[in-house]
N, C-alpha and C positions, 0 to 999 in steps of 0.2 A: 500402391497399385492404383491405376487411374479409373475410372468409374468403367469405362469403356471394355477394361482388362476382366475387372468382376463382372461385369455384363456377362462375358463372355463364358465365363467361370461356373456360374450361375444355371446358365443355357446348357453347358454341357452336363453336370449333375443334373439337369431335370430330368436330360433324354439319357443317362446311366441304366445299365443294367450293372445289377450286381450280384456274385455266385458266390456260396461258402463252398470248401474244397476240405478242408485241413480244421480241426482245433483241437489242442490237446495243452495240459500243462506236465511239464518234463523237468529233471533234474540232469545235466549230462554228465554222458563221462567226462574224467580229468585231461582223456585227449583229445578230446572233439575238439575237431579241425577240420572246417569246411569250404570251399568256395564252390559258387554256383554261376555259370555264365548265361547268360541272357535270360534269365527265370521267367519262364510264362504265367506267373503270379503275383500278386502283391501279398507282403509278406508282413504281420502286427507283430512285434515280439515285446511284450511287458514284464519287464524282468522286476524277480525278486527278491533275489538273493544273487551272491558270486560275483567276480570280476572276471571280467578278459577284455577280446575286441570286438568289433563291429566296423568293416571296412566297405564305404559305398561311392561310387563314385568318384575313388581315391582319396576318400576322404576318412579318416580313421577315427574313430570315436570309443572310448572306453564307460559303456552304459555302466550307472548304476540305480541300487533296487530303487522302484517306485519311478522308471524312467519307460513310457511307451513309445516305440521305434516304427516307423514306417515307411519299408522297404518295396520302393517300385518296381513290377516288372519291367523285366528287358534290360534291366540296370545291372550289371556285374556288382556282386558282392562278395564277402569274407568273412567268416567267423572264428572266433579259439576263444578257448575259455585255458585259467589257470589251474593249473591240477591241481594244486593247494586247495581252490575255492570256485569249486565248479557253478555253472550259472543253474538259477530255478527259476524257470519261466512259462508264463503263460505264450501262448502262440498260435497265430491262425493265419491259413494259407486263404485268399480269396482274387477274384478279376471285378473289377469296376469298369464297365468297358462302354463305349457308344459307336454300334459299330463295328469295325475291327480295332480302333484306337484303346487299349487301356492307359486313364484319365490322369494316373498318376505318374506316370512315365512324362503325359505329354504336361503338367503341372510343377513348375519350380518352387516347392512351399518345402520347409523342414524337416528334418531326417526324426524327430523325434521332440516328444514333450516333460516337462516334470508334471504326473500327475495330481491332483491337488485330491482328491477325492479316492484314496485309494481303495476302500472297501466296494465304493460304487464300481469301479470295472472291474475287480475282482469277481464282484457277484456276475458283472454282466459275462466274463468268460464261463463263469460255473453253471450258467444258464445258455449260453452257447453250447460247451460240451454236451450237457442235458440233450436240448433238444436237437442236436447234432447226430442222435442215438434212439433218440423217437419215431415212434411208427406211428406216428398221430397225422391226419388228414393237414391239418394247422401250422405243422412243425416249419415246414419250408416259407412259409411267409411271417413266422414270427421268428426263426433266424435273421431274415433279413431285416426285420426291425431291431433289430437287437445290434446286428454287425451297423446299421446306419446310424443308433446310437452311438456305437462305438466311436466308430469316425467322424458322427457331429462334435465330440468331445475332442477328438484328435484337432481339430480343422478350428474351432473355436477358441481353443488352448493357446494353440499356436501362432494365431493372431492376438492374441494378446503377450506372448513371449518373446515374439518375434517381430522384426521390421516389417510390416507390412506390404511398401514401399518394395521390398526383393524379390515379391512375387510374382508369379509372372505367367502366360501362359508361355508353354515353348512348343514355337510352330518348326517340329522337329522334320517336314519332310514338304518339299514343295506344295505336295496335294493340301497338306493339311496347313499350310501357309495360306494359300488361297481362299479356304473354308474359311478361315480366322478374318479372313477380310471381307468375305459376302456378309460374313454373319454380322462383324459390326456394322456393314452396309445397313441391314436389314434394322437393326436395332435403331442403327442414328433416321431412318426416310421412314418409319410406319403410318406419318399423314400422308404419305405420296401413293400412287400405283409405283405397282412393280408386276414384270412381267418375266417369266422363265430366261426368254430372247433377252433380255434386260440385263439382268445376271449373270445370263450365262457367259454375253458378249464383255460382261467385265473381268472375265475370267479369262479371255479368247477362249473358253470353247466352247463346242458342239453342244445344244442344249438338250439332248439325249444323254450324251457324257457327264453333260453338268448335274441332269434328275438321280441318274445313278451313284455319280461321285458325293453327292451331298447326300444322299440315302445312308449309306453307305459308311459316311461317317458320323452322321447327327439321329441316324435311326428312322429319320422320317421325310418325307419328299419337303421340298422348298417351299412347295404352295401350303402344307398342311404346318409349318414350321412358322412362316408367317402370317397363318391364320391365327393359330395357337400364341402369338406375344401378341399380335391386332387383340385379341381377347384378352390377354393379361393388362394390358395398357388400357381398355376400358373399364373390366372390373376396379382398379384403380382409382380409375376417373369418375366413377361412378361413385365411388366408397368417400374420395377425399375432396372430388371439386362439388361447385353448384354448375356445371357447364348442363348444355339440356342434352339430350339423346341425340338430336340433331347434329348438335356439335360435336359431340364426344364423336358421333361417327366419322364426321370430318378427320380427328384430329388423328383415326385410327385407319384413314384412305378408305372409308368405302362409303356410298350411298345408302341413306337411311334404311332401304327396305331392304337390303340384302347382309346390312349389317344386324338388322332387328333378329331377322328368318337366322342367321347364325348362330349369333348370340344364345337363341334361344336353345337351337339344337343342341349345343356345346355345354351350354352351362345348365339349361331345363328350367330356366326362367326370363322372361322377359326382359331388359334394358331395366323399363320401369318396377319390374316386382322385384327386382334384384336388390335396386338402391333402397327399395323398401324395407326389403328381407335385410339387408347389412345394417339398416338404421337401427333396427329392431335388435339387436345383440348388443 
């Protein structure tokens, strides 16, 4: 994958939202036999026991135990297990989405991993279901630390499992073609101005159409999107170069005093107390 492609990758899990829906561990019947067309979910299934299939994208695969699967919405799938030797699995329904785009639909990365650390995601589904079931104030934000676990393990695994190199982002629909090419814009020009009518005209459209369309899919307006990596590009630069504040701001396209006044609002410390503050760790 080319630096450009994880750019890319990167920018869309920041602005993710993620929802648990489903998690349960199950033993099935001997005739479970299911297909599902266009599933408005992404779907984990950690099997632990039994054989059968697993069919995704016409692609057939016979999971076994200690093998974690992950199944994109919107993607036509199939299941059946062997009545000899039915499957026992953990499994949780959930959307990763930016937008209206769910991430892993629009992400060509692996259908599944061999887990290495079985007991550790075991625990982490027993503690899913847990607080899947909790009336606790806490519950719903430490689910999703938990499910983000999950799938930092799925995502990291897998890069090492897998070619790298096949991955990919898939710009599966005009709209989202275009977004894919503002945003690397955006990423390669951050020493430069950039302006809405800028953008938008490299997209030919309507710069009203354009604030909407990229809302829309990246969760946040274009100017608050390029303010937000202008900030990550200096904290950065701040942490790893000796460039001065002067120049960082240069390097980040804004003029010192409105990059200072920013900076600070954003992150609640100044340019200079920051690099201070980083040294000091």
């Amino acid at each position: 994958m080319d630096e450009g492609q994880l750019q890319l990758m990167r920018s869309y899990f920041m602005n993710a939202q993620l929802q648990l829906y489903a998690v349960h561990h199950v033993k099935l019947i001997p005739e479970w036999d299911y297909h599902v067309r266009d599933p408005e979910v992404n779907r984990l299934y950690y099997f632990l026991e039994g054989t059968g299939i697993v069919r995704i994208r016409n692609r057939v695969y016979s999971p076994q135990p200690g093998q974690l699967f992950l199944l994109p919405a919107h993607v036509d799938q199939a299941f059946s297990t062997a009545e000899d030797d039915p499957f026992r699995k953990y499994y949780c329904h959930f959307t990763l989405t930016m937008g209206d785009i769910h991430l892993f639909q629009m992400f060509q990365i692996p259908h599944f991993i061999d887990v290495l650390d079985q007991s550790w995601l075991e625990e982490r589904f027993l503690k899913l279901i847990e607080l899947s079931q909790s009336s606790s104030l806490s519950a719903p934000l430490l689910i999703k630390s938990v499910l983000y676990e999950m799938l930092t393990l799925f995502l990291d695994q897998a890069q090492l499992q897998e070619n790298q190199e096949a991955w990919r982002v898939d710009a599966s629909t005009p709209a989202m073609a275009k977004i894919n090419t503002i945003v690397s814009y955006i990423e390669e020009h951050l020493s430069e101005k950039m302006s809405i009518n800028e953008l938008a005209e490299r997209l030919h459209f309507h710069p009203n159409y354009f604030i909407q369309l990229f809302k829309s899919i990246m969760g946040v307006s274009p100017i608050a999107y390029i303010t937000k990596k202008r900030m990550e590009k200096a904290q950065k630069l701040l942490t790893t170069s000796d460039l001065t504040v002067t120049e960082i701001a240069e390097q980040v396209g804004m003029d010192l005093y409105y990059f200072s006044s920013t900076f600070r609002k954003l992150i609640s410390l100044s340019p200079t107390e920051y690099r201070a503050y980083m040294k000091m760790q």
